[in-house]
N, C-alpha and C positions, 0 to 999 in steps of 0.2 A: 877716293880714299876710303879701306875699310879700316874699322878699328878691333882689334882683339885682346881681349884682361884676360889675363892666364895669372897661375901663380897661389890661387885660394885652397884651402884646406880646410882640414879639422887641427883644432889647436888648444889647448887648454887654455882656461884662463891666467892670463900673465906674463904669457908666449907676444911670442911675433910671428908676424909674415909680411913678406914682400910681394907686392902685388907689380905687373908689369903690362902696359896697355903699348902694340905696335901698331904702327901704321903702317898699309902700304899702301901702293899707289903714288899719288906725289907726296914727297914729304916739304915740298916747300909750303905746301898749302899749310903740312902740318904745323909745321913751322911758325907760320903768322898768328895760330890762333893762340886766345889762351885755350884752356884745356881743364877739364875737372872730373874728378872722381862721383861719383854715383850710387845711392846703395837703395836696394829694399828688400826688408824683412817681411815674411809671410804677414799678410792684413794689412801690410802700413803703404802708405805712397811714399816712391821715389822720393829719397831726400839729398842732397851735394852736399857732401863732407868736405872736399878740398878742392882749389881752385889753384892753378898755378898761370901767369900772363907770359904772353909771349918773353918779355926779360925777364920775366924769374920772379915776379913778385907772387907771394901767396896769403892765400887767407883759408880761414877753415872753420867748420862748423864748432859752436861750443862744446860739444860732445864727445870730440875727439881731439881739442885742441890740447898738445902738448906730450900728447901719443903718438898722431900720425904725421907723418912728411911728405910731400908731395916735391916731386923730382922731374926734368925733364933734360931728355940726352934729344936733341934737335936733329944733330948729327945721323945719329941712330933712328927717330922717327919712334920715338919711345919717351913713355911717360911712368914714375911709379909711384909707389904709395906702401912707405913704409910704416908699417902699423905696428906697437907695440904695446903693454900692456894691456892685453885686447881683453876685453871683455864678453860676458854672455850676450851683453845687449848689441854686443855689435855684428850678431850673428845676422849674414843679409847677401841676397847678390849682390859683388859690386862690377860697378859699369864705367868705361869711361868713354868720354863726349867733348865734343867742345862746349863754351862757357859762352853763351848762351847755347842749350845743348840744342842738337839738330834731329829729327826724327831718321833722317837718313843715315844716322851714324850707331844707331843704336844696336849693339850684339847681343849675343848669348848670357855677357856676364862671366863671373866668374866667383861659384860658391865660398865662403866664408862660416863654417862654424866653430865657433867657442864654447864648449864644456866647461859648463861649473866642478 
């Protein structure tokens, strides 16, 4: 299974964006896991902003809680991460992983800047 975040931009603050993480390969595998989003901003460590369980339960970091949503299409072999009133601080690549994240799953990412 590889994993790909597509979907980041440049976005003022206030904006939104939808983020979109596919799998290919098997997607059963994808399927079983839970799955979570991933971010790091120039100097900082990798932090997990949102987690979503194989049935659907989620949790999410306080820093974004109640801005972003984290979504999973099974079906589809996709995972997203609806971000809204984004902020400067949330400028970071984001990544996604299964939960407990795996080194073997880790991609390119997918840029995120916010403009004050």
């Amino acid at each position: 299974v590889q994993l790909q975040a597509s979907g980041g931009g440049l976005v003022q603050a206030g904006g939104s964006l939808r983020l979109s993480c596919a799998a290919s390969g098997s997607r059963v595998i994808f399927s079983i896991r839970a799955m979570a989003w991933y971010r790091q901003a120039p100097g900082e460590q990798r932090e997990q902003v949102a987690v979503i369980s194989s049935g659907g339960t989620t949790n999410y970091a306080d820093t974004v809680k109640g801005r972003f949503t984290i979504t999973r299409d099974n079906a589809k072999g996709t995972i997203y991460l609806q971000m809204n009133s984004l902020k400067p601080e949330d400028t970071a690549v984001y990544y996604c992983n299964t939960m407990p994240a795996s080194n073997v799953y880790w991609g390119q990412g997918t840029q995120v800047t916010v403009s004050s």
